[in-house]
Structure formats: structure tokens, C-alpha cells
N, C-alpha and C positions, 0 to 999 in steps of 0.2 A: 284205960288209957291206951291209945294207939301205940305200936309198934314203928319207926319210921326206918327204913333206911336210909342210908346215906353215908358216904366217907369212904372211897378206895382207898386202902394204904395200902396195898401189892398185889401182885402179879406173879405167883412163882411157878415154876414148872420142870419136871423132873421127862428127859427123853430114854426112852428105853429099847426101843431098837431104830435104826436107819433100811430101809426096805427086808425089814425082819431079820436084820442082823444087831446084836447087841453093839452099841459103840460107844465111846471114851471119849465122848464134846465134855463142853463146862458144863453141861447138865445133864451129867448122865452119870455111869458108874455106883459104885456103893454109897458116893455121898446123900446127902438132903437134900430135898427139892430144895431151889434157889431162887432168887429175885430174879426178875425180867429185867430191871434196872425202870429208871423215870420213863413215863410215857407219857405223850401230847396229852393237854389239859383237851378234853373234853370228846377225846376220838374215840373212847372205852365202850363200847355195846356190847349187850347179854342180850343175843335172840333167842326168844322160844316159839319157833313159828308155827303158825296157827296149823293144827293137823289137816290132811285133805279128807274131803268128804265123796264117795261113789254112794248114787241113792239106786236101790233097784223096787223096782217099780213093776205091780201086776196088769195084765191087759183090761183088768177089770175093775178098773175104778183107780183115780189118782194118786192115793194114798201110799206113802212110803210102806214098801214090805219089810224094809231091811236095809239099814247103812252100816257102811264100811268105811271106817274110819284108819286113818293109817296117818302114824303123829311124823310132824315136820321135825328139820332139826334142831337139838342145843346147840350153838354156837357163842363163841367170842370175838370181836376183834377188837386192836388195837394197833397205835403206833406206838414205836419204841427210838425213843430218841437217844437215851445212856447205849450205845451202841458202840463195840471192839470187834477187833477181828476175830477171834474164837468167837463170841456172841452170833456174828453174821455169819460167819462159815457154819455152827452148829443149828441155827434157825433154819438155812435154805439147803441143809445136806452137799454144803461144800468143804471145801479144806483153807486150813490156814495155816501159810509156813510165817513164822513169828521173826524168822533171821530177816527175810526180806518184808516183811510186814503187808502181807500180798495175802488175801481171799479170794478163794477161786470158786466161781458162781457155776454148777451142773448144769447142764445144757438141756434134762430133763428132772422132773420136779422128782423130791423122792417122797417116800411114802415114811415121815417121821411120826413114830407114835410114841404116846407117853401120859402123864397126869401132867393138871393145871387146878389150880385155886387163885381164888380170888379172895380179901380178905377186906373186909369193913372193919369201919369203926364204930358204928350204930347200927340198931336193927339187925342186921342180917350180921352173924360171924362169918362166914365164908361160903362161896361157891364153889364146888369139888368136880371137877372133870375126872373120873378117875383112871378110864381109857379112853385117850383123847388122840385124833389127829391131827399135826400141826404142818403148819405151812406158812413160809416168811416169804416177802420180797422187797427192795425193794421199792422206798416209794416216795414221789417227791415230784411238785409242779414245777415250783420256778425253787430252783437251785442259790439265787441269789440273796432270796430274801426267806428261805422257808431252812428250817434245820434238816439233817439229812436222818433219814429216820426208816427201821422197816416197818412194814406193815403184817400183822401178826394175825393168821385168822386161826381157830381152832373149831372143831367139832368133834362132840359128844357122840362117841359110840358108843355100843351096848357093851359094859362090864359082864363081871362070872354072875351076876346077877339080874341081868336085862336090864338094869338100871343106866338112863345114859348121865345124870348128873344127882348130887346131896345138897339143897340148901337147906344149909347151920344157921337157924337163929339163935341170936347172941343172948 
């Protein structure tokens, strides 16, 4: 019998440094990696982009001598609609003072690294970023009729293992 995926039930993700300094967001510190909160029905993508190909080739005769292969990225994105001001200051590497209820948006992006999992309820248990780059902004057409929501991309770097990602089937 087939194996099928299917069923996001979360999103979590644990930050570990802010341009290589350790920081104290809602997702970071000694705790547990934590939920992302709700995200738009149907925005969720897991790319694994097709690797590139270099072919070298001898003068004598058409024939591939030798390809070089060099793999594309893991990625995720998503929107994130359960959205607070710690949430939005700790996704875009800004600050949030809580008395006046104010996130202040960096004027240059930072460099936030950390783990993400993904977590099914068939098929596959989970997808494990384990050192991950992330990057929020952000993101919204018409204002009137759409939720305001960031937009969440991450990528899969090479862990103490070369590994850029673990898919857990269930």
C-alpha cells in the first residue's frame, strides 16, 4: 500500500543567533522550538530545486566527459497570519517595545539563523531544517479585503553534517 502525504498541522521554529549573536525573541533562548501560529490556507511551499548541471565536453567527439552537478536549494515559504508584535519584531530582526505596542522594522535585513520543522499528519512525520536561514517581511495586496499577514521564506543550509534537511516518515 502507498504511503500518501498529506495534513500540515505546524510550523515551528527555534532562532539562534541575530547576525551571529545569540538573542532572547519568542523563539529563541533555552526554551522549545515553538509554533509559527495559523498560516494562509494554501500559501505553504517545500522547494527542492532541481540541481544545476555544467557538462564538459571533449574536442573530439560529442559526448559528455564529465558533469558537474551542484544541488539547488531546500526551501520553505509561507504566510503567517496568527501575527504579535514580538512574533513580527523576532521574524524581521526588529524590536518590540510592548508599553507602546510599536515594532520597529531594520532598515537592513538581518542575517536570522535557526531550526524549522514541519509537521504532518499522514505520510510524512515531519520536515526538519536543522540549520536554517530565515527571513520575514511583510506582505499584503489590498489591505482592505486581504488579512495582514508576514511572509516567511526559509533555507536549508548545510548542518555539522552536510545535511541541508531530515524527511521523518511517519
Amino acid at each position: 500500500m502507498a504511503t500518501f502525504a498529506i495534513g500540515l498541522t505546524d510550523i515551528k521554529l527555534k532562532i539562534s543567533t541575530v547576525n551571529g549573536v545569540a538573542t532572547t525573541t519568542v523563539f529563541s533562548g533555552t526554551s522549545a522550538i515553538e509554533s509559527i501560529g495559523e498560516v494562509l490556507e494554501g500559501s505553504t511551499q517545500i522547494n527542492d530545486e532541481t540541481p544545476t548541471e555544467t557538462k564538459f565536453k571533449g574536442d573530439y567527439s560529442d559526448a559528455t566527459l564529465m558533469s558537474l552537478f551542484q544541488r539547488g536549494d531546500f526551501s520553505m515559504e509561507t504566510d503567517i497570519v496568527d501575527v504579535d508584535g514580538a512574533k513580527f519584531a523576532a521574524l524581521t530582526g526588529g524590536t518590540w517595545t510592548s508599553g507602546t505596542k510599536t515594532v520597529t522594522v531594520p532598515a537592513s535585513a538581518k542575517n536570522i539563523l535557526g531550526e524549522v520543522v514541519l509537521e504532518f499528519d499522514q505520510g510524512l512525520s515531519k520536515i526538519k531544517l536543522n540549520n536554517a536561514q530565515i527571513i520575514a517581511n511583510y506582505a499584503g495586496a489590498n489591505v482592505k479585503t486581504e488579512l495582514f499577514k508576514l511572509h516567511l521564506k526559509v533555507i536549508g543550509l548545510a548542518d555539522t553534517n552536510s545535511n541541508v534537511a531530515e524527511v521523518i516518515l511517519a
